[in-house]
N, CA, C, O and CB atoms as a CASP TS submission, in Angstrom:
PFRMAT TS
TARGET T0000
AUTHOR 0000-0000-0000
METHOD Language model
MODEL 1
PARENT N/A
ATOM      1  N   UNK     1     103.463  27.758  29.010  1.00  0.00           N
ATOM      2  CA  UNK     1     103.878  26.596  29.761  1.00  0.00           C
ATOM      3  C   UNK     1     104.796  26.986  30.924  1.00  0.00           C
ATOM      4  O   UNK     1     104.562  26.297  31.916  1.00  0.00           O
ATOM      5  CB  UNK     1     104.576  25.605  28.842  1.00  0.00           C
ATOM      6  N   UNK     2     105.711  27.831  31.085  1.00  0.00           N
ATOM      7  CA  UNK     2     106.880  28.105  31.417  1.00  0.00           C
ATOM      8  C   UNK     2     105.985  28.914  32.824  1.00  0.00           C
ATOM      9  O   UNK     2     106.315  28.698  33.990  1.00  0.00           O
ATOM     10  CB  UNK     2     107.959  28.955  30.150  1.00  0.00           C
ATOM     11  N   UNK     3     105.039  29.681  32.507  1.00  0.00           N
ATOM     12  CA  UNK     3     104.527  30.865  33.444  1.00  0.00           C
ATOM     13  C   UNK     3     103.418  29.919  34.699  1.00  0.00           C
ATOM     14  O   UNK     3     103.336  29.944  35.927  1.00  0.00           O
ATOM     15  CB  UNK     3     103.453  32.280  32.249  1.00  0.00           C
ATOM     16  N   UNK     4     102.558  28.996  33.383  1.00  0.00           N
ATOM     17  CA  UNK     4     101.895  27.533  34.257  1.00  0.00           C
ATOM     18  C   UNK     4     102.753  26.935  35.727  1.00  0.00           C
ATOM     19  O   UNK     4     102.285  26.823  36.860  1.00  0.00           O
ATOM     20  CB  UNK     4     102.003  26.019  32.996  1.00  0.00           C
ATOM     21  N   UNK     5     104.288  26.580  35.199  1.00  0.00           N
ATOM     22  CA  UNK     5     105.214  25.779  35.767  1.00  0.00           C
ATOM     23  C   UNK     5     105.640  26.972  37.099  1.00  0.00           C
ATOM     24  O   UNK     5     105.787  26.768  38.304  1.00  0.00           O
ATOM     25  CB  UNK     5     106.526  25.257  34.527  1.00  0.00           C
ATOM     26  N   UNK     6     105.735  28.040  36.424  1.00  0.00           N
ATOM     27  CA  UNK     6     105.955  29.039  37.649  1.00  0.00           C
ATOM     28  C   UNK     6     104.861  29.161  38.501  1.00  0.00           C
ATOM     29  O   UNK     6     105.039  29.309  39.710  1.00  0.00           O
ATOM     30  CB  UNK     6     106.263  30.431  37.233  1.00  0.00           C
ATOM     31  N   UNK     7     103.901  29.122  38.076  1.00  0.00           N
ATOM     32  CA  UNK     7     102.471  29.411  38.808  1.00  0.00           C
ATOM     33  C   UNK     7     102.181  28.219  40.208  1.00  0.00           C
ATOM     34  O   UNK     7     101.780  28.430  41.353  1.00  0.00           O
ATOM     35  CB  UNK     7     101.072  29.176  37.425  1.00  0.00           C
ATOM     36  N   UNK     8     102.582  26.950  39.510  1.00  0.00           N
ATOM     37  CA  UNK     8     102.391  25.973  40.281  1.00  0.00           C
ATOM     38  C   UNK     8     103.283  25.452  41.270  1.00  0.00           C
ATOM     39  O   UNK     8     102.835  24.541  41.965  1.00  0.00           O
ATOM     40  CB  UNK     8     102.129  25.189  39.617  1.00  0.00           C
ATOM     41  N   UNK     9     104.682  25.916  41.519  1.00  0.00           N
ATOM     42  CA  UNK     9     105.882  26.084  42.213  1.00  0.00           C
ATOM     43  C   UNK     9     105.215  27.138  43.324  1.00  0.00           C
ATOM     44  O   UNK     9     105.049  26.770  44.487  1.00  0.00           O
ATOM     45  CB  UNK     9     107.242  26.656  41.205  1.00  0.00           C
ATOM     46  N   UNK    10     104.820  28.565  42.847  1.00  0.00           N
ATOM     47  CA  UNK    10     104.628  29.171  43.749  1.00  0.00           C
ATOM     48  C   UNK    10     103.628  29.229  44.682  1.00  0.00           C
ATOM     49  O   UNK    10     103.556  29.843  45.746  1.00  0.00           O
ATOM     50  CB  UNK    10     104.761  29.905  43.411  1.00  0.00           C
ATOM     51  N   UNK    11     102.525  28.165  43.863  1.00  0.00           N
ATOM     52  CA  UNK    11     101.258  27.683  44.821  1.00  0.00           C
ATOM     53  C   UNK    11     101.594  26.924  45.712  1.00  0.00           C
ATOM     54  O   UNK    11     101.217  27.110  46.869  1.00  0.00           O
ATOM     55  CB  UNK    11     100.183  26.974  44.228  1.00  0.00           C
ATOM     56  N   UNK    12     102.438  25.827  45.332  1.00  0.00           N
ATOM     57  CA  UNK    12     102.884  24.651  46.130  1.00  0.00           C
ATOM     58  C   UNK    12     103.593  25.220  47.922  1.00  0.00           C
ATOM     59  O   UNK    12     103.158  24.987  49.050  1.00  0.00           O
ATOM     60  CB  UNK    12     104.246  23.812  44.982  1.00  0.00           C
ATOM     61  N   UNK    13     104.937  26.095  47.406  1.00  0.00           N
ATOM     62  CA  UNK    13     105.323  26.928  48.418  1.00  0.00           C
ATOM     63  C   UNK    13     104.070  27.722  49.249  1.00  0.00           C
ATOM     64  O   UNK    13     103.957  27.459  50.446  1.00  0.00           O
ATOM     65  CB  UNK    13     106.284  27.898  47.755  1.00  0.00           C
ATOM     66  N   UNK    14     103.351  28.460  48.779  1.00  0.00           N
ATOM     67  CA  UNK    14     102.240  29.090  49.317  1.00  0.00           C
ATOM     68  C   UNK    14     101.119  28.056  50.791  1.00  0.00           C
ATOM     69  O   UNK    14     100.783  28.219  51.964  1.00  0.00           O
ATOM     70  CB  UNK    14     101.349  29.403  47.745  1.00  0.00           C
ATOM     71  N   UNK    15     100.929  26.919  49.548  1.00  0.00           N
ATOM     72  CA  UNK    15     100.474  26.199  50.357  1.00  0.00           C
ATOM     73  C   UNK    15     101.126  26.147  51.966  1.00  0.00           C
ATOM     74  O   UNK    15     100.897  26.598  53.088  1.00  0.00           O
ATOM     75  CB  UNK    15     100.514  25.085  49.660  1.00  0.00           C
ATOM     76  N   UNK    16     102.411  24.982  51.007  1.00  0.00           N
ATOM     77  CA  UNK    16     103.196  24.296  52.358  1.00  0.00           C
ATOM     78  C   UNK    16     103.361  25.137  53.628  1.00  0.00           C
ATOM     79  O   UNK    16     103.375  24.581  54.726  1.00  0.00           O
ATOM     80  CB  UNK    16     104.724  23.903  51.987  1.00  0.00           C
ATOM     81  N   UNK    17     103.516  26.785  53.474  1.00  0.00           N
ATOM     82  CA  UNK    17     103.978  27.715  54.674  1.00  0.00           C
ATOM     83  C   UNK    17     102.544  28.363  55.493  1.00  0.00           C
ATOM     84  O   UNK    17     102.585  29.087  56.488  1.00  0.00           O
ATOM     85  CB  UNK    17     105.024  29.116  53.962  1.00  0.00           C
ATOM     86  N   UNK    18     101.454  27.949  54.876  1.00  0.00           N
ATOM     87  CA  UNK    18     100.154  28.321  55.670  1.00  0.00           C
ATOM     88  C   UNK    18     100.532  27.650  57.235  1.00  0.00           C
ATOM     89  O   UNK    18     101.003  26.562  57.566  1.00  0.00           O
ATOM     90  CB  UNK    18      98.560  27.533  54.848  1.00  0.00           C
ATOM     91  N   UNK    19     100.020  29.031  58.122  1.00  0.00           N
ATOM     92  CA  UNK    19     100.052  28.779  59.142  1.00  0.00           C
ATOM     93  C   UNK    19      98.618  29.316  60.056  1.00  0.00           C
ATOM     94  O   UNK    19      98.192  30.406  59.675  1.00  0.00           O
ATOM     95  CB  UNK    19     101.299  29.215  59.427  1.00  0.00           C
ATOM     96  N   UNK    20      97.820  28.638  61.252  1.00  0.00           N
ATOM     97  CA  UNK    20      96.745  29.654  61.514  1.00  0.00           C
ATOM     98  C   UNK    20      97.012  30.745  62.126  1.00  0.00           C
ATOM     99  O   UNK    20      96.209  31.671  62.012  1.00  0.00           O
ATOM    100  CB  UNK    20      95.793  29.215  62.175  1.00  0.00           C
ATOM    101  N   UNK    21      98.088  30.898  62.850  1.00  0.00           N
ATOM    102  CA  UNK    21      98.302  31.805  63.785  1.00  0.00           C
ATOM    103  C   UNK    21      99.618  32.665  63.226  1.00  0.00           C
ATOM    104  O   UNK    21     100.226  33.283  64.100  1.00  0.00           O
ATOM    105  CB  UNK    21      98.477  31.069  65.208  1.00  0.00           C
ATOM    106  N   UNK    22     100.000  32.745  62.195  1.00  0.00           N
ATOM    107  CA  UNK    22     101.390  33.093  62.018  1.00  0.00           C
ATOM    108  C   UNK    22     100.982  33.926  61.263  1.00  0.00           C
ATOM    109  O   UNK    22      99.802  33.910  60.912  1.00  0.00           O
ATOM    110  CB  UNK    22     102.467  32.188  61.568  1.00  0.00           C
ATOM    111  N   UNK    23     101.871  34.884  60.815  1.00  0.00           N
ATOM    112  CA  UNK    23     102.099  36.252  60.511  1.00  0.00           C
ATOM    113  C   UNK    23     103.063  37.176  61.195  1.00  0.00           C
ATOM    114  O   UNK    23     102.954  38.079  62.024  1.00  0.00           O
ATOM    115  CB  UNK    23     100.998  36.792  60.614  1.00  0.00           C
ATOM    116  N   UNK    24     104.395  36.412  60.306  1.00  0.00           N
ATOM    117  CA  UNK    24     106.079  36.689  60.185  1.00  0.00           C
ATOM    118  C   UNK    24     106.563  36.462  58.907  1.00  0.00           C
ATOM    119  O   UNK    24     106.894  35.452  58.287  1.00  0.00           O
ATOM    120  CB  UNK    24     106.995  35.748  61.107  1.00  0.00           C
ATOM    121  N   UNK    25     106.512  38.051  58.580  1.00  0.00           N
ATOM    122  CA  UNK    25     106.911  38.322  57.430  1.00  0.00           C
ATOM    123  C   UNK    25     107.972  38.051  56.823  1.00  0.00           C
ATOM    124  O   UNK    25     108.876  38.770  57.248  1.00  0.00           O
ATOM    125  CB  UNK    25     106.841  39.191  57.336  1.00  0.00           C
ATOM    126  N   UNK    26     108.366  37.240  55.890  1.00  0.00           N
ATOM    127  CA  UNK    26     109.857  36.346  55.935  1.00  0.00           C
ATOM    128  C   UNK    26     109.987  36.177  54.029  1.00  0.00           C
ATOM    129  O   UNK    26     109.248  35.468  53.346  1.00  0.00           O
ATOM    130  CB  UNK    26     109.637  34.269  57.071  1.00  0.00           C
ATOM    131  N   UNK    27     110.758  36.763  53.681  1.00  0.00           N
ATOM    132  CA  UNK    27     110.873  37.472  51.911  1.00  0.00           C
ATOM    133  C   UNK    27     111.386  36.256  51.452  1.00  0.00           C
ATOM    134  O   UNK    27     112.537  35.914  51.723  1.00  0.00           O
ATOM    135  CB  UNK    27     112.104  39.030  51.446  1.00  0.00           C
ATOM    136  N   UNK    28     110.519  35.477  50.685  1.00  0.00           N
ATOM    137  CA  UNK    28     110.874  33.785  49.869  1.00  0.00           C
ATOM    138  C   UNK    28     111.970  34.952  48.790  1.00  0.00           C
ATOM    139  O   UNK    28     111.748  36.047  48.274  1.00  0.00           O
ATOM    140  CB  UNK    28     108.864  32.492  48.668  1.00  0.00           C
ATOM    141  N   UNK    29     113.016  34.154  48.815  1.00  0.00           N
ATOM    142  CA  UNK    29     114.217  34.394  47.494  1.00  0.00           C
ATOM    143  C   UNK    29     113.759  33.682  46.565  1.00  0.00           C
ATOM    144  O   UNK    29     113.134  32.621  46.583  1.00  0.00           O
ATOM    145  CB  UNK    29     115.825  33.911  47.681  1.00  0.00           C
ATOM    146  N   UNK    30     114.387  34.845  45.111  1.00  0.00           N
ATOM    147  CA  UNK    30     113.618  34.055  43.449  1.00  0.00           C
ATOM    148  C   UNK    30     112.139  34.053  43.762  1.00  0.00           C
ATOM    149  O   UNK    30     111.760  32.941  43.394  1.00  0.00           O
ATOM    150  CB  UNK    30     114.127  32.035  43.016  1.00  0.00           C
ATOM    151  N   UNK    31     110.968  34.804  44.312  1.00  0.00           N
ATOM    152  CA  UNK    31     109.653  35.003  44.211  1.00  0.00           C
ATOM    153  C   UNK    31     109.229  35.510  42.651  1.00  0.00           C
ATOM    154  O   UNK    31     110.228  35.811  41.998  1.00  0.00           O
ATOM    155  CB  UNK    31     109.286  36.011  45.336  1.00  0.00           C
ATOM    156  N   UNK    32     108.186  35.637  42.056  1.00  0.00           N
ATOM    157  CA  UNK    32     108.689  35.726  41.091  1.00  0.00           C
ATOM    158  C   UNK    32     106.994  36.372  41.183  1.00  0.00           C
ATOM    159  O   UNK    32     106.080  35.824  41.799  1.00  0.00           O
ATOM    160  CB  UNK    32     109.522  34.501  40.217  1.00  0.00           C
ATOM    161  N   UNK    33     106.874  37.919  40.242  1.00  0.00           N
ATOM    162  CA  UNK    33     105.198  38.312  40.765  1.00  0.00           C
ATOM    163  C   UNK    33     105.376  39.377  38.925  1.00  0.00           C
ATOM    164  O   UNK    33     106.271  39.632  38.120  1.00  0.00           O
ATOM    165  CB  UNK    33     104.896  39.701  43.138  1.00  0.00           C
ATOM    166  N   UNK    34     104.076  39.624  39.072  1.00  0.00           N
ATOM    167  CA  UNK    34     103.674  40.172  38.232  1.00  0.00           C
ATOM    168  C   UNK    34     103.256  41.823  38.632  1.00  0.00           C
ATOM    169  O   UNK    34     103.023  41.974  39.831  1.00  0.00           O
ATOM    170  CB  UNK    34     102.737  39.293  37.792  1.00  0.00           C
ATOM    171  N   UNK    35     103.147  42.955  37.851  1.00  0.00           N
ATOM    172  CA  UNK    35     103.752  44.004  38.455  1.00  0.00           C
ATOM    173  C   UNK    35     102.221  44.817  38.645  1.00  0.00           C
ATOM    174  O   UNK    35     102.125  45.980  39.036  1.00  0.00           O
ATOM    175  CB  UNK    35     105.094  44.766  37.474  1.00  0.00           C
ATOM    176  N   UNK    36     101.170  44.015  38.310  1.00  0.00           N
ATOM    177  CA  UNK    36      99.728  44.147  38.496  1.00  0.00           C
ATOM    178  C   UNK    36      99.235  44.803  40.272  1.00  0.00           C
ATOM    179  O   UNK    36      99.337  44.183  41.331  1.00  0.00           O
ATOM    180  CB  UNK    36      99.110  42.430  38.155  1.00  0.00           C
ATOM    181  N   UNK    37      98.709  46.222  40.054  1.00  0.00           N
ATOM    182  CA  UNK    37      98.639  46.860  41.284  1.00  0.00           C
ATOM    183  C   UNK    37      96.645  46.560  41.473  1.00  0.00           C
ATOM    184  O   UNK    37      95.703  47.010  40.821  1.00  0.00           O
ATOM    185  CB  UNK    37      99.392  48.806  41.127  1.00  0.00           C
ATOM    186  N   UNK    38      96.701  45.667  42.596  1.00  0.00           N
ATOM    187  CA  UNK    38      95.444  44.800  43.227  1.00  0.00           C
ATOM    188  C   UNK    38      96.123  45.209  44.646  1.00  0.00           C
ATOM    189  O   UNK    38      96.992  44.498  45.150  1.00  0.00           O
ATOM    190  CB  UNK    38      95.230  42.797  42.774  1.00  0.00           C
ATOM    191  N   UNK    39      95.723  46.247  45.170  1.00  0.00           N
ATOM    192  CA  UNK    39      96.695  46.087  46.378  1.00  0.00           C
ATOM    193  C   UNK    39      96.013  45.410  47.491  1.00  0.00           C
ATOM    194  O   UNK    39      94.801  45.274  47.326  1.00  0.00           O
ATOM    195  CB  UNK    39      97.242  47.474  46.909  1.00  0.00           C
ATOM    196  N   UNK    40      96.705  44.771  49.025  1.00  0.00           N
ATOM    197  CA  UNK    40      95.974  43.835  49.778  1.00  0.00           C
ATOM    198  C   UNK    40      96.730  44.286  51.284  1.00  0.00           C
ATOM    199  O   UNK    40      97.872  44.730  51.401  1.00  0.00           O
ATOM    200  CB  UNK    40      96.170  42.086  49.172  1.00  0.00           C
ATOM    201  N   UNK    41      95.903  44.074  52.197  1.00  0.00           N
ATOM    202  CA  UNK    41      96.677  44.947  53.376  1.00  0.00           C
ATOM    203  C   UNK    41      96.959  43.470  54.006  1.00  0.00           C
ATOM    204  O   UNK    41      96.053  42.666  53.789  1.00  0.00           O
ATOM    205  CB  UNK    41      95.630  46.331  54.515  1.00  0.00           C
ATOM    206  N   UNK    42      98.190  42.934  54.831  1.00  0.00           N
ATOM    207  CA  UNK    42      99.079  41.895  55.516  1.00  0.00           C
ATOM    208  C   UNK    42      98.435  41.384  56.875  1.00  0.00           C
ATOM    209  O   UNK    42      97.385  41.853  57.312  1.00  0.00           O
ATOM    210  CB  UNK    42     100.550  42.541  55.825  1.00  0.00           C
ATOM    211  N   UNK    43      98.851  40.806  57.237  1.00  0.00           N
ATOM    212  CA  UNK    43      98.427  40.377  58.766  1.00  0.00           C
ATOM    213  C   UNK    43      99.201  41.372  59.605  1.00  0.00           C
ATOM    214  O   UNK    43      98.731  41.767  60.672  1.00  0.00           O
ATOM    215  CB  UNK    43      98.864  38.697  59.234  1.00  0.00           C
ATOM    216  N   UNK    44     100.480  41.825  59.114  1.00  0.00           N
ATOM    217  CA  UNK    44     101.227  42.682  59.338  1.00  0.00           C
ATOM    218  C   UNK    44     101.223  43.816  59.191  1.00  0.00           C
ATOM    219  O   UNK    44     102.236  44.398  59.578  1.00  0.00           O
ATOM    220  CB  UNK    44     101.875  42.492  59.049  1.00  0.00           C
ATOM    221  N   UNK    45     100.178  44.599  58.613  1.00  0.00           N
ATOM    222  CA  UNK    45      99.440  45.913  58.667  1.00  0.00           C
ATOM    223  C   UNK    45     100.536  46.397  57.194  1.00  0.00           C
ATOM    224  O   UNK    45     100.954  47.526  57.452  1.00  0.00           O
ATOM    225  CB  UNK    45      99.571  46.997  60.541  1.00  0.00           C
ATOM    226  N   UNK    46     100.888  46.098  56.324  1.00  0.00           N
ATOM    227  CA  UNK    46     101.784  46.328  55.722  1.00  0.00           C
ATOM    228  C   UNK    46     100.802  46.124  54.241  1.00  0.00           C
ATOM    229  O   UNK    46     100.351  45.007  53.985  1.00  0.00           O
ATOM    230  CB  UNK    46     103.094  45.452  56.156  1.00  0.00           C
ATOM    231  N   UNK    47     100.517  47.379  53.265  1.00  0.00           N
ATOM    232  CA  UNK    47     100.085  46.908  52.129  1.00  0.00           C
ATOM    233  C   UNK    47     100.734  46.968  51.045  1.00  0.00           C
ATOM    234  O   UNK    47     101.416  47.867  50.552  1.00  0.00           O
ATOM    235  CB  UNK    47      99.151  47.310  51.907  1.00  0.00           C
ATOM    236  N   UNK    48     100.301  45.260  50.484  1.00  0.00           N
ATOM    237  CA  UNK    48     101.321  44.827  49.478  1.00  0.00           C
ATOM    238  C   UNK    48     100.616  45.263  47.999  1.00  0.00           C
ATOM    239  O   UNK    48      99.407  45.473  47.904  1.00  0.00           O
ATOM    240  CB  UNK    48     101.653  43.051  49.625  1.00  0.00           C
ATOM    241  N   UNK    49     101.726  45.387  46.658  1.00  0.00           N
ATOM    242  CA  UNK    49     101.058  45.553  45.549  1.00  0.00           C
ATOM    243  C   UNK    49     100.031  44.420  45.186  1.00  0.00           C
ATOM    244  O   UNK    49      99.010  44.941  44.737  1.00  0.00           O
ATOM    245  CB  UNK    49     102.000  45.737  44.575  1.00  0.00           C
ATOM    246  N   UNK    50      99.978  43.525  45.212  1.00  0.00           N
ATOM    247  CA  UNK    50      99.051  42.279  44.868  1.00  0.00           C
ATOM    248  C   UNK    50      99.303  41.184  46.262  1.00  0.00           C
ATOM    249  O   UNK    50     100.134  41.088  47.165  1.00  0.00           O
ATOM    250  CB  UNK    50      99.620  41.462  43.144  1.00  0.00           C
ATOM    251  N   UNK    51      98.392  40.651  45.943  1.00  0.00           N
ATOM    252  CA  UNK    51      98.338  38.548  46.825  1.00  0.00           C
ATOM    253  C   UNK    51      99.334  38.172  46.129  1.00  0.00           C
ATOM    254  O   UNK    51      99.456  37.227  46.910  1.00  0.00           O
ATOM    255  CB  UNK    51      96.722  37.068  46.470  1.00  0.00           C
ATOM    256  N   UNK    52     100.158  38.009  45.411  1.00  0.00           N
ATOM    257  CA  UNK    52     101.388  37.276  45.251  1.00  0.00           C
ATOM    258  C   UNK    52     102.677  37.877  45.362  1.00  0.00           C
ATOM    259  O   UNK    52     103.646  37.168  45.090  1.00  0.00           O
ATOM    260  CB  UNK    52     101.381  36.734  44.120  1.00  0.00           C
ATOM    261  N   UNK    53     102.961  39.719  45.910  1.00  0.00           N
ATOM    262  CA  UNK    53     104.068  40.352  46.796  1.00  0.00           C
ATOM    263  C   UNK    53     103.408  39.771  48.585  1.00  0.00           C
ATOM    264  O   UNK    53     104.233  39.161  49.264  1.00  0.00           O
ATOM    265  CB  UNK    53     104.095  42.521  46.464  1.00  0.00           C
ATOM    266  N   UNK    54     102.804  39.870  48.848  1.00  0.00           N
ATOM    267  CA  UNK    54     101.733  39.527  50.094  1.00  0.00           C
ATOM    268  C   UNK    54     103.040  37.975  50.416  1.00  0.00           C
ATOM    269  O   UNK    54     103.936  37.851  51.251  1.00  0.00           O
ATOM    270  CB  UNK    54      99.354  39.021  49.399  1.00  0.00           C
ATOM    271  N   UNK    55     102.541  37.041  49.296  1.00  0.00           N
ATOM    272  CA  UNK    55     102.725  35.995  49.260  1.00  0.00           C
ATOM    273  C   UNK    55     104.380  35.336  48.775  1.00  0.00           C
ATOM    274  O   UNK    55     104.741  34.164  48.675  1.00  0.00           O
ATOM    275  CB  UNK    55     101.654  35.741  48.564  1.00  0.00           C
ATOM    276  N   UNK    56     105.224  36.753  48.517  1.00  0.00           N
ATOM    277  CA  UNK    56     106.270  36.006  48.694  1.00  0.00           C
ATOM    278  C   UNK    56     107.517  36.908  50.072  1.00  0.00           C
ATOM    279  O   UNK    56     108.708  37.012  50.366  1.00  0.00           O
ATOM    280  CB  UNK    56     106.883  35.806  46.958  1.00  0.00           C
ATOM    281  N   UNK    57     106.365  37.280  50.423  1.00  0.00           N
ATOM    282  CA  UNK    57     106.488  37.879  52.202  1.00  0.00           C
ATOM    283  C   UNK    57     105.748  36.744  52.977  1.00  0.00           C
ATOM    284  O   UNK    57     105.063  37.034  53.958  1.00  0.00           O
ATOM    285  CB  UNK    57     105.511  39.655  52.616  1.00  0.00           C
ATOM    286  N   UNK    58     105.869  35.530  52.574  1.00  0.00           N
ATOM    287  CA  UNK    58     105.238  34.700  53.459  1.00  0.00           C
ATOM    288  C   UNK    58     103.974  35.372  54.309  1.00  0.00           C
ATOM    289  O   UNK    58     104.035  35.638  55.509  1.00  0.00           O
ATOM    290  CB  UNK    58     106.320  34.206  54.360  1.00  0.00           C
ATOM    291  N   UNK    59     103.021  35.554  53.608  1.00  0.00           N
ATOM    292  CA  UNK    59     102.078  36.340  54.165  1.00  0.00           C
ATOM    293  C   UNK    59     100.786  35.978  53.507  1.00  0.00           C
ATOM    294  O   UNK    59     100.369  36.609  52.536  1.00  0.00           O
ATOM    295  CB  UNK    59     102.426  37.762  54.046  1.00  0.00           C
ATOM    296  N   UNK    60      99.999  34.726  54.153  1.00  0.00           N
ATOM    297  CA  UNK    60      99.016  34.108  53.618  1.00  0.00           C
ATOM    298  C   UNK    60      97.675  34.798  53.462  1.00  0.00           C
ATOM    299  O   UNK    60      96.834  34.838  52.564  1.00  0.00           O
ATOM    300  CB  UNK    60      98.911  33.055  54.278  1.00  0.00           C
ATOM    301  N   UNK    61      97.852  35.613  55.325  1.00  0.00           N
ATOM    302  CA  UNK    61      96.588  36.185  56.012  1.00  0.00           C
ATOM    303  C   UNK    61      96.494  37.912  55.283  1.00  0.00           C
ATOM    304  O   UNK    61      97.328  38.756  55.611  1.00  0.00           O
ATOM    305  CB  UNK    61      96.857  36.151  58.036  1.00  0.00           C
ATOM    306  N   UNK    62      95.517  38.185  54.419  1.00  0.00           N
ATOM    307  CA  UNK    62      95.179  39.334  54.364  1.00  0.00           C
ATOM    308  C   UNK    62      93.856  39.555  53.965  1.00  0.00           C
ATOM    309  O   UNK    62      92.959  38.712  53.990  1.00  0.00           O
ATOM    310  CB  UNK    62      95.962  39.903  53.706  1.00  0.00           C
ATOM    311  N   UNK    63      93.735  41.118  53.470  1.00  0.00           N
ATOM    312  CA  UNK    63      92.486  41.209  53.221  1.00  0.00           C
ATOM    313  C   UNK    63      92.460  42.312  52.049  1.00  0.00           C
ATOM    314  O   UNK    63      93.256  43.251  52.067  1.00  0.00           O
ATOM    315  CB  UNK    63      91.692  41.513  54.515  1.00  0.00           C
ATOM    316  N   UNK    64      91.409  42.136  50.929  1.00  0.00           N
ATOM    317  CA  UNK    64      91.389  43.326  50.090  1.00  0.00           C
ATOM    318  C   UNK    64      91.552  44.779  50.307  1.00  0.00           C
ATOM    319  O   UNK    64      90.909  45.408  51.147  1.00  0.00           O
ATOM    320  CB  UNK    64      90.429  43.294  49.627  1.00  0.00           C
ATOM    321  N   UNK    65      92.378  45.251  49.569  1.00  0.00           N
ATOM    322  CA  UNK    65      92.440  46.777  49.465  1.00  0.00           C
ATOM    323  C   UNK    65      94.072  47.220  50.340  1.00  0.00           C
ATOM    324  O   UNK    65      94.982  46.438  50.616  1.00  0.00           O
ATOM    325  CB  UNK    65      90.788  47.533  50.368  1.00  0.00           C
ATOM    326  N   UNK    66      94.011  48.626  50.599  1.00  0.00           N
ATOM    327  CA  UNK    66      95.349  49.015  51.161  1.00  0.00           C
ATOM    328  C   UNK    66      94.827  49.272  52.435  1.00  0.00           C
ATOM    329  O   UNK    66      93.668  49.655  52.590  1.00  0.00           O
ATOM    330  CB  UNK    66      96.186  50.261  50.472  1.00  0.00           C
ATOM    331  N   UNK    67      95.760  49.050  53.532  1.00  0.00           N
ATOM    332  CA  UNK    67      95.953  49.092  54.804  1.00  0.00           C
ATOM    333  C   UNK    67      95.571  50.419  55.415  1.00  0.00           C
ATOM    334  O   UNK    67      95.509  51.370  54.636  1.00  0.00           O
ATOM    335  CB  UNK    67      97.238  48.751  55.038  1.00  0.00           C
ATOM    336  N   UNK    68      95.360  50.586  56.433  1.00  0.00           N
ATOM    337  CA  UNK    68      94.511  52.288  56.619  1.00  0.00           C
ATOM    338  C   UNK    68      95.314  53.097  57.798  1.00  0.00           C
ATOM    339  O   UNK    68      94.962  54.233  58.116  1.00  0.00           O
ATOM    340  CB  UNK    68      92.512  52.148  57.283  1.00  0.00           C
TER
END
């Protein structure tokens, strides 16, 4: 229940900060991620351990795999 309630806080935030053109990397405080290595390269050329480090770098826009 507790991880649900976290899950859906951090979607909500995720949502609300989508931008089309943006990609400014900006570190949400209390993000809260799982330590699961899916890595994903940034709009910012920067590759994160998973879509939800990506995502509490305010960083909607990426793409599978690590950055080259």
């Amino acid at each position: 229940m507790k991880y649900s309630l976290i899950l859906s806080i951090f979607a909500v935030i995720l949502i609300s900060s989508c931008t089309d053109d943006d990609c400014n990397p900006e570190l949400i405080e209390d993000c809260i991620c799982t330590a699961e290595y899916d890595p994903v390269c940034g709009c910012d050329n920067v590759t994160y351990s998973n879509a939800c480090n990506a995502g509490c770098n305010s960083i909607t826009d990426y793409r599978e795999g690590e950055c080259e």
